[in-house]
TITI-429418 format. One record per residue (C-alpha): x, y, z. Coordinates in steps of 0.1 Angstrom, whole numbers, plus 2048, in hexadecimal, padded with zeros to 3 digits. Layout:
<sites>
XYZ;...
</sites>
This chain:
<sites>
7237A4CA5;71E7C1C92;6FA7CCC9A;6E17C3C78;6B87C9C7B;6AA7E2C5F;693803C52;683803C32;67C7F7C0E;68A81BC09;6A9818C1E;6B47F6C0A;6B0809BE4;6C1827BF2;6DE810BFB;6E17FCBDE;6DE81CBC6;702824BD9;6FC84ABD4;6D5854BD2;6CA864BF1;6B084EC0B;68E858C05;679871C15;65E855C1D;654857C40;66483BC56;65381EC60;63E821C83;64E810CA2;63E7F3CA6;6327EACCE;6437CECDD;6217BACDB;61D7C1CB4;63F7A6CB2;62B784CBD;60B77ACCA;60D770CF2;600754CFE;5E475AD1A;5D5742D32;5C575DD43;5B877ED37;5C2795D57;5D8778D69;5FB780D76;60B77BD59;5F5796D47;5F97B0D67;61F7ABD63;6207B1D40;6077D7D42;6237DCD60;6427D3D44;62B7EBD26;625806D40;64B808D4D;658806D29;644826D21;64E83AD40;66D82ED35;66C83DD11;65A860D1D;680865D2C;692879D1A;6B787DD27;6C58A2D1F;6DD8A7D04;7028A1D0F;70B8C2D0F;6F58C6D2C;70E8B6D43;7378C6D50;7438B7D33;7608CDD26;7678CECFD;7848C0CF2;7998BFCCF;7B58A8CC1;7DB8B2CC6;7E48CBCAE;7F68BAC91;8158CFC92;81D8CACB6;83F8BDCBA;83C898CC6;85287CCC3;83E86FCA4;83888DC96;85A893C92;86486EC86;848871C6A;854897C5D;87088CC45;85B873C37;83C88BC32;8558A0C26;860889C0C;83D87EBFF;82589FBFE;80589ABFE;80587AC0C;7FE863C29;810840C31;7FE81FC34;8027FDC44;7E77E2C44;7E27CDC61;7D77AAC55;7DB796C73;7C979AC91;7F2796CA7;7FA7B7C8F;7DA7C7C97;7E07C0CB8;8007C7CBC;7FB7EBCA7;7E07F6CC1;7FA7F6CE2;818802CCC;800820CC5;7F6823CED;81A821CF0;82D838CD8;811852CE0;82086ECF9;803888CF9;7E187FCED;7D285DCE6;7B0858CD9;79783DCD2;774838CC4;765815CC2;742803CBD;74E7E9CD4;7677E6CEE;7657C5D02;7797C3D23;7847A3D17;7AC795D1B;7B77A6CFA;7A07C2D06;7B07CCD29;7D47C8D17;7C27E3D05;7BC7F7D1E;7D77F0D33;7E9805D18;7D4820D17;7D7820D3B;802823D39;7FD83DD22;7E684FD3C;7FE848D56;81D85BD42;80787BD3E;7F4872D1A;7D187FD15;7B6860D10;796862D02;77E845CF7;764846CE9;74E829CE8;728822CD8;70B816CF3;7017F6CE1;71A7E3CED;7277F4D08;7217EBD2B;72D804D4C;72B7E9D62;74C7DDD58;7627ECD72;7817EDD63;776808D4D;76281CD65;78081BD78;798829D5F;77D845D57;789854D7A;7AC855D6D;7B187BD6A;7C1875D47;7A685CD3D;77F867D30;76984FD24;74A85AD0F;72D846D03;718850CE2;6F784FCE1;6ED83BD02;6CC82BD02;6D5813D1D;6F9819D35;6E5830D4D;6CE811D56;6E37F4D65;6C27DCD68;6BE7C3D4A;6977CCD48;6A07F3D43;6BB7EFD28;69E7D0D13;6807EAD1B;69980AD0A;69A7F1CED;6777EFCE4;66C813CEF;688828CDA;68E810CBC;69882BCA7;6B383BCC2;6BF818CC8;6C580CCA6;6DB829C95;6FE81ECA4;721830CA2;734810C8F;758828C8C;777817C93;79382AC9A;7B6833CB4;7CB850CB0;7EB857CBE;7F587ACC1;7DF885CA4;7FF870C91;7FC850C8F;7D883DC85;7C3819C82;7A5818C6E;7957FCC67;77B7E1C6D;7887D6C8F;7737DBCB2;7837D6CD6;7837AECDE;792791CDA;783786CBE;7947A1CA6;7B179ACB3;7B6772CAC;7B476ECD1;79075FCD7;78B737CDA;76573ACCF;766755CB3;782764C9F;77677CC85;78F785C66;7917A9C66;7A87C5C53;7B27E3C63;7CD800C56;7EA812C63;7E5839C56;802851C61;804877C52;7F0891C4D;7D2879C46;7CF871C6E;7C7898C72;7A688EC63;79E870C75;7A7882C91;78F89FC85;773886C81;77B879CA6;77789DCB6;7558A3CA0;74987ECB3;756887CD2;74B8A9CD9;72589FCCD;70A8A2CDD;70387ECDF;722876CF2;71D874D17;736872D31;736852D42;736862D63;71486ED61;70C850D54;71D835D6C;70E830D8D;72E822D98;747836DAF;76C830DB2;78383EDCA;7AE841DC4;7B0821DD6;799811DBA;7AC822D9B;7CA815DAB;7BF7E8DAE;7B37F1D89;7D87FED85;7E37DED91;7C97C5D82;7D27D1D5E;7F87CED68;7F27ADD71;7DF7A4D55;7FA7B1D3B;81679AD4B;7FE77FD4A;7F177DD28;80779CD15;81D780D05;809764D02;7F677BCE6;810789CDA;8087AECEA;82A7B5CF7;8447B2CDE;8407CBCC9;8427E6CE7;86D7E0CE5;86D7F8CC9;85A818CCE;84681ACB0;859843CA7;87D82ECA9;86E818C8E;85D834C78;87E84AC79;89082AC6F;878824C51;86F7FFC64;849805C65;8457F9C3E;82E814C39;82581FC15;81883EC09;802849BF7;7E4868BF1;7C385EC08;7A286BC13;793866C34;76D861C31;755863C4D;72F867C5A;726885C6D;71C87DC90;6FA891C87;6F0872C73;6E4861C94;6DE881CA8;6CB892C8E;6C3878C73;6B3885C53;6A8873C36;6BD888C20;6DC880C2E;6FA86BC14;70F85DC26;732869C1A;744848C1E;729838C0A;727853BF1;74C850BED;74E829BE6;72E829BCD;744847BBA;761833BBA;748813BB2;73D825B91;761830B89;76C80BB87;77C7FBB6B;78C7D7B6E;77C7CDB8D;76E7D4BAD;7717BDBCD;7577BEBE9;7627B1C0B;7447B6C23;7387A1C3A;7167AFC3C;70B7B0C19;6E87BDC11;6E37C8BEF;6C27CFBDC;6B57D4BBA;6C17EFBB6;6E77E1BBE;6DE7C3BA9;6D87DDB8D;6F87F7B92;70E7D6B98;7007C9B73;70E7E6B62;72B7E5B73;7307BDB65;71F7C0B46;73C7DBB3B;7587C4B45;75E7CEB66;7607B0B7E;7507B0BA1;753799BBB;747795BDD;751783BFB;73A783C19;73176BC34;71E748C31;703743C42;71672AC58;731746C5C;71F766C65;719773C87;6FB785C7B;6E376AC6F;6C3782C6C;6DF797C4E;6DE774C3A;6B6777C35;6BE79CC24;6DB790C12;6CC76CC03;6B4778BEE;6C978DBD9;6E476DBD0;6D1762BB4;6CE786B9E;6F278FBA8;6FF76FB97;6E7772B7B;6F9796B74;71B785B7A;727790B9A;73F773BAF;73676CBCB;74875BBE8;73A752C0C;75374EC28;758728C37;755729C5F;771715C65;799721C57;7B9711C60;7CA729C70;7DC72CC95;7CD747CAA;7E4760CBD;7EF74DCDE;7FC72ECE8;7E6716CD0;7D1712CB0;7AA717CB0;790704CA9;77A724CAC;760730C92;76D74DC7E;759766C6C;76077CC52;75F7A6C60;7787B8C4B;7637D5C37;77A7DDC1A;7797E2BF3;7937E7BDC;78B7F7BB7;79F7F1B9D;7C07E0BAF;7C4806BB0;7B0812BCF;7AA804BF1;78E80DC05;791805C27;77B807C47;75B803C60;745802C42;7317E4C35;7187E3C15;6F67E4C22;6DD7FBC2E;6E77FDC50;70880DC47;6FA823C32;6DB82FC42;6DF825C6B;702822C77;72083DC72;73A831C61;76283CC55;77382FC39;79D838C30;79A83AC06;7C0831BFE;7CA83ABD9;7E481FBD8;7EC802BC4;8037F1BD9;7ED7EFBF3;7CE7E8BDB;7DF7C8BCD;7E97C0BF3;7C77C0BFD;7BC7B0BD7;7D3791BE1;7C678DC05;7A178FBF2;7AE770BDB;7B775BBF2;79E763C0C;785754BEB;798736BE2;782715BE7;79870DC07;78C72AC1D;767733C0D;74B728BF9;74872FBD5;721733BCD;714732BA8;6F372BB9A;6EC704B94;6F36FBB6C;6DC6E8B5C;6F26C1B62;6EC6CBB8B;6C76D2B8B;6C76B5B70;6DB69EB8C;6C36B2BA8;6A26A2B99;6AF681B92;6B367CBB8;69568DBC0;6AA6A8BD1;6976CCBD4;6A26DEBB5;6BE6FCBC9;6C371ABB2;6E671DBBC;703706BC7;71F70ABDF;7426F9BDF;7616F9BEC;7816E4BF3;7886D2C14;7A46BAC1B;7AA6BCBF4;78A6AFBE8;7706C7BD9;74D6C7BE7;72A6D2BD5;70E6DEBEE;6EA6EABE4;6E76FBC08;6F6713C18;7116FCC26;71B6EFC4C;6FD70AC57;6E36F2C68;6C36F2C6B;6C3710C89;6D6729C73;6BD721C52;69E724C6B;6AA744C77;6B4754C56;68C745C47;67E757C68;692778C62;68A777C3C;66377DC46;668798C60;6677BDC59;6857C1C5E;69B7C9C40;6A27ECC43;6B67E2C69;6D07CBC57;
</sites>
């Protein structure tokens, strides 16, 4: 799950403006652990109370801790391969560069096999530097074939770096720890409020007592191959990007950049890497590993590959080295002029209430720009009036909007919901479509069977005009656009605008999500004949042929409509 709590009144119209800066307001006070509920007592100083002064006075000697900056520690700065160095991709892409100046060349990975797939062909074809920077990477089975690559290309000389955010990371996981003594392999964490403290209580009590250092996130999703080759996208480390998960399958977009556009992804990597929020996870990690250790790890992630490498489909595409298929024009990429859009890494480590957010800035230029029609796909939604009101001018000059999100019985952020709800009813009075994603599709997972998993909608990408695709780790809300860093690819192509515009129709049509409207006058007629409460808006959809008419948030439950009620009254809204 993409992590969703919230800031401010300020932080939500700031979003929803798309381009004024966040207010110089002061931000709200931390709010003590007690402040969040009202414990039951039986006894004023029994052990229950003594424990719980022990927990409160811990928690602040934990919080009066203040680790030094990274640059503190031996930890050596390093940049991205030089874009000119002769490699075995640079010199496949040259006569196409050469052929399209001032361009880059594009591929979008739909599926979570070619997302897959794309990743180890990367880890593969690169023969000097790989790189990666993720929000979450889960040692998971499509996770270790992961790094099992990474770990090849380590093995045959390549330069690995990843870069990983704390929230989600955890360095008890040995397989990682153990590649991070590979003398090729380094492994940094950004902004760690928790990996030095293995214990569950440290990690809950870092929580509480640095709120505001926990909740700004690095959310960038990116893997470069000699400062060549590129995936941007929407896409973590797990199986459930990749179609691979029996629980959870989230439907996610990622792109294939190659050109000179990867020298600024690249760019953006170094600026991430050599902050001084990113910590080696050696003087993080309390384990140690010895040659012997490096070596079973060596062999576990061998063994893993020839168990599960084609049963999801990880292993074919490694037959043709992915410069053999460039030089051979086999990679179906198009090309096209692109910008690269990123967050500074200062956002989190210095944040400032002046700061825009230049892949936010960009889309809300390119918002206002629009013409025909602009289509939203973000699975965390949160607009506010002030989005209610730039959308309406959009709509009331002809230009048509539509959104598709998550359902409430599809998200794997209910607490997003309670920001998001509110704001159906004066969207669709200003006549923006929107479409809520169903929890269960028809579709076979990569493996040996179809799922009956829940899937979710994750793909954070918006296409203006049929013209312009916008593609990347942002979603609209205020967490994007306030809390996390983000990177977006802005791709001035209409080819690749109307293939994303076509994935967008069908990913709306009654089969795989709710359409919601506001209730005509024959429903709430029909609604108070029954003596049925009288439901604004109305959801349906097609299943097995036959269209159905809902006045709730459909196939939710009671548990998912509690949570979103009990969300909707905590202060919370500037976290989601």
């Amino acid at each position: 799950m993409s992590c969703h709590l919230n800031q401010s009144q300020t932080a939500l119209h700031r979003l929803c403006t798309f381009s004024t800066p966040r207010s110089t307001s002061p931000a709200p006070k931390e709010v003590p652990l007690g402040d969040w509920g009202t414990a039951r007592r039986k006894s004023p100083w029994g052990r229950t109370r003594h424990f719980f002064l022990l927990c409160c006075a811990t928690a602040l000697l934990t919080a009066c801790a203040t680790r030094p900056p990274a640059t503190a520690f031996d930890r050596q700065v390093t940049h991205a391969l030089p874009a000119t160095e002769t490699t075995p991709l640079h010199t496949a892409l040259a006569p196409l560069e050469t052929a399209h100046p001032n361009e880059s060349g594009f591929r979008v990975l739909s599926s979570g096999t070619d997302a897959l797939q794309m990743r180890i062909a990367l880890a593969r074809a690169a023969t000097k530097t790989l790189d990666m920077q993720y929000y979450i990477a889960n040692e998971d089975t499509t996770g270790k074939l992961l790094l099992g690559a990474a770990l090849y290309a380590a093995d045959h000389g390549v330069r690995v770096r990843m870069l990983v955010d704390d929230l989600n990371f955890k360095d008890i996981d040995r397989t990682m720890a153990g590649l991070n003594s590979h003398d090729k392999i380094e492994i940094r964490v950004f902004n760690p409020f928790g990996s030095a403290q293995e214990g569950m209580f440290e990690r809950t009590t870092n929580v509480f007592t640095q709120i505001g250092h926990f909740t700004r996130r690095m959310h960038n999703k990116s893997m470069i191959a000699d400062n060549q080759l590129a995936i941007v996208g929407g896409r973590n480390l797990g199986d459930e990007y990749f179609s691979a998960s029996e629980t959870l399958q989230f439907r996610d977009l990622d792109v294939l950049a190659a050109g000179p556009i990867t020298a600024d992804v690249s760019a953006s990597f170094d600026d991430y890497w050599n902050s001084s929020i990113a910590y080696p996870l050696r003087v993080l990690n309390k384990q140690k590993f010895d040659e012997k250790e490096l070596d079973q790890t060596r062999d576990d992630l061998r063994q893993h590959w020839r168990t599960y490498a084609d049963p999801y489909n990880a292993k074919p595409l490694n037959a043709t080295p992915l410069a053999s298929q460039i030089a051979q024009d086999q990679l179906g990429l198009t090309w096209a002029p692109a910008e690269f859009e990123a967050d500074l890494p200062e956002k989190i480590a210095n944040p400032s209430p002046d700061y825009v957010s230049p892949p936010m800035q960009r889309l809300a230029e390119l918002m206002r720009d629009a013409q025909k029609d602009f289509l939203i796909i973000s699975p965390y939604f949160v607009p506010h009036e002030s989005g209610v009101k730039a959308a309406g001018k959009l709509t009331h000059r002809g230009v048509r909007i539509a959104v598709l999100t998550n359902s409430l019985a599809a998200t794997d952020a209910v607490a997003v919901q309670a920001g998001y709800s509110p704001f159906r009813v004066p969207l669709l009075q200003q006549g923006v479509e929107l479409y809520e994603f169903k929890p269960q599709q028809k579709a076979p997972r990569a493996g040996l069977t179809g799922s009956r998993s829940r899937v979710s909608l994750h793909a954070k990408t918006y296409v203006i005009d049929r013209k312009i695709l916008v593609i990347g780790s942002m979603n609209l809300d205020p967490r994007s656009a306030n809390l996390n860093t983000e990177q977006t690819l802005v791709i001035h192509s209409p080819a690749l605008a109307e293939q994303v515009a076509q994935i967008f129709e069908r990913a709306i049509a009654p089969e795989a999500s709710y359409r919601v409207t506001l209730a005509d006058p024959a429903q709430l007629a029909y609604l108070r004949s029954i003596g049925a409460p009288l439901s604004p808006l109305v959801w349906t959809d097609v299943e097995d042929g036959t269209r159905r008419t809902y006045i709730f948030d459909p196939q939710a439950g009671f548990y998912r409509n509690a949570l979103t009620g009990l969300f909707s009254l905590l202060p919370v809204n500037s976290q989601l």
